[in-house]
Every structure is written in C-alpha cells, then in structure tokens.
N, C-alpha and C positions, 0 to 999 in steps of 0.2 A: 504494500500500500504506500503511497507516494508521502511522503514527510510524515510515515512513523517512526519514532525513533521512543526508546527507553534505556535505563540508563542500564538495564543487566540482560541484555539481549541472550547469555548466556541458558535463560531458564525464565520461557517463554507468560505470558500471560496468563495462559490457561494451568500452567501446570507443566508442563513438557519439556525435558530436559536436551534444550537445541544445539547443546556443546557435543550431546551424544549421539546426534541425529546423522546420518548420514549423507544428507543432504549438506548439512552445517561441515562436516568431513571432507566431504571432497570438494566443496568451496564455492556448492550451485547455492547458499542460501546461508546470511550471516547471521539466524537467528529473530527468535521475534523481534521486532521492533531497533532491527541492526543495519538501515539502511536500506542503500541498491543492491536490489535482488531476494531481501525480504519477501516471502510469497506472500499472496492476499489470503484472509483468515475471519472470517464472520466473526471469532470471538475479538478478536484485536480490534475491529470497527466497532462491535458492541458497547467493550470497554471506551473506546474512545468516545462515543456517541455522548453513553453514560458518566463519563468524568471520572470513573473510578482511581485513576492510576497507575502503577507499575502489575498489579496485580488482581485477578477477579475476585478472590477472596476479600477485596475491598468495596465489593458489590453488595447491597441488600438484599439481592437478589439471589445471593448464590448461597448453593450451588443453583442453578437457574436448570429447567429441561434439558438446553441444547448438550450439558453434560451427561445425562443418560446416555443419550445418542451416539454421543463422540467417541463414551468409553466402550459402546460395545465391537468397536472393530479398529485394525491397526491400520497404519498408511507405513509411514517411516521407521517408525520406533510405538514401542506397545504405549498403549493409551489407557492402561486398564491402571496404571500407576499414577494418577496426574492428581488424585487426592490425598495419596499419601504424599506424594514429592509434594505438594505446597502444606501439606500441615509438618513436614518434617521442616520443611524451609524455614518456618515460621518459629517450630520449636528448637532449633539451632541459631536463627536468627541469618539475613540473606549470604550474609559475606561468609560463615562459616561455612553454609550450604553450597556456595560457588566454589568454596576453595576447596571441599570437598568431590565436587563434578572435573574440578580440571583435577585433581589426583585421578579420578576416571578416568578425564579423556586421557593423562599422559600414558593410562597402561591400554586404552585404547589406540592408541598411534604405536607404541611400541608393540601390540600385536598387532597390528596392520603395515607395518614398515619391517618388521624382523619374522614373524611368526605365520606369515598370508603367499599362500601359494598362488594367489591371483581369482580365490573360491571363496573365501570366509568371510568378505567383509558384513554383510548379513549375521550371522550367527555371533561374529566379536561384537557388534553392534548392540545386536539383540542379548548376547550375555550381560557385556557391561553397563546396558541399562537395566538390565533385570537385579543382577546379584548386587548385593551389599557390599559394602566397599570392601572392610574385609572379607572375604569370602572373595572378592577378585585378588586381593593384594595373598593371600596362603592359593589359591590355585595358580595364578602368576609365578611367586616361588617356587610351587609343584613342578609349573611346566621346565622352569629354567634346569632344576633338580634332575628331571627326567631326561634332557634330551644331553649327547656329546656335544664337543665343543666344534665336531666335524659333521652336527645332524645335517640334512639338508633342509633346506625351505618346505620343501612337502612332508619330512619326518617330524620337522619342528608344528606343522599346522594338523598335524592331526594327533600329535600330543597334546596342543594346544586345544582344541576342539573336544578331544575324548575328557582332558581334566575339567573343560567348561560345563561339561555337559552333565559330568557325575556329579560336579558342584554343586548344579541346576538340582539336580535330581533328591539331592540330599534334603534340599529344601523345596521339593515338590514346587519347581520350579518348570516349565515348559519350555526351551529358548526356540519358538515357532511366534511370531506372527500372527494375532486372529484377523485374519481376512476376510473382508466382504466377499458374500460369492457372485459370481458375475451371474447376474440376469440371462437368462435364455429368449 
C-alpha cells in the first residue's frame, strides 16, 4: 500500500512474523508497513482506516471476524500462530520480541545459506516459524553435532530436515502449511 510505513515492519500488524516470511527472505517484500514492495493487506488498511497504530491488538474491535478467516488457512508462513505471536509480543514487550525473531531469522539464513540443497526453503521457513526459539537453537546444535566437517550440502539438508522434523514432532508440531484447496 502506497505511504505505509511502521516503525517495526519486522512483525507485521496482524500478528505475522515478516522477518520469517519468505517473501521478506528472498527480498520480494520488506514486511508490513516496510515501504516499496510492501504487498497490499485488508488488515493494514483497516488499521489504518481505524487509527489504531502499530498494532491491531490496539483495536476495540479485536480480535475482529476477518481473524477467524485469516487463521484458518496459510499463504506464506502459518497463520494459525498470529494470536499467540502478539500476546507473546506484548508479554515480552516489542523490542525483546524483535530481538528474539532476528535470533530466528539468523539461524534461518544460516540454514538457508549453509544447510539448503536448493529444496528446503519451505520447510526451514515453516520450522522456524513454528518451533520455539529454543527448541530451534538445541536442534541447530543437533544438526551441527551430527553432520562431518566434509558433509555435503544435501547430507547436511537432510540432517537438517530429519532433526527439524523430530523436533516438530516432539511437540506435536506439523511443519506443513494449511492450505486452501483450490476450487474445482
């Protein structure tokens, strides 16, 4: 949307962790309210509309309907998380909360730059929005622990993958995407 801007584009209006997004990743979109290339978004006009501010939790209104809606299907990154990430935000307070997501995103890039056979970025995505910090930060050290110093890229990404996954799993965790299904 044309002159939004906010001040922590990092962890978006609604909820949505855009440091972890992979859109925000590969550098087609700087987060909500991050400028050019920012995608348009019914909540971010909303709030706008409304005067809320940085965050819809600042709404009277909320959680509001269009949150049902939102959460029951993924686009980029799961959406079924976006009420816990702002009342965690809220009970950490923002800037603890931020500096907590780039501790994400750095172990997100460093498995996407060291650990990615050119197949995972999805599923690191999808892990390291799902799992708890710790819980990425001890499967992280697993994977480093498990592989030589001579692994290849594709031994390293499916170490990485298999430790993401058990991680998930320990905690009844899914790392899938709920997807809308496509209309016939």
């Amino acid at each position: 949307m044309k002159n939004f801007r906010r001040d922590h584009p990092q962890f978006s209006q609604c909820g949505l962790n855009c440091l972890l997004c992979p859109m925000n990743v590969g550098g087609y979109c700087p987060g909500c309210g991050g400028g050019e290339g920012n995608q348009s978004c019914a909540v971010a006009r909303c709030a706008l509309e409304k005067g809320v501010g940085e965050f819809c939790t600042r709404c009277d209104r909320f959680p509001c309907e269009g949150y049902g809606k939102m959460m029951e299907y993924d686009s980029f990154v799961p959406h079924s998380c976006i009420l816990q990430d702002l009342k965690r935000a809220e009970e950490l307070g923002l800037e603890v909360y931020i500096t907590e997501l780039q501790e994400r995103r750095a172990i997100l890039d460093s498995l996407l730059n060291d650990w990615n056979d050119g197949r995972r970025k999805g599923v690191y995505c999808t892990a390291v929005y799902l799992l708890e910090t710790e819980d990425l930060r001890r499967a992280f050290e697993e994977m480093q622990a498990a592989v030589s110093a001579d692994a290849s890229v594709k031994e390293k990404a499916i170490t990485a993958v298999s430790v993401l996954e058990e991680t998930a799993q320990t905690r009844g965790i899914v790392l899938k995407l709920n997807k809308k299904p496509k209309e016939k």
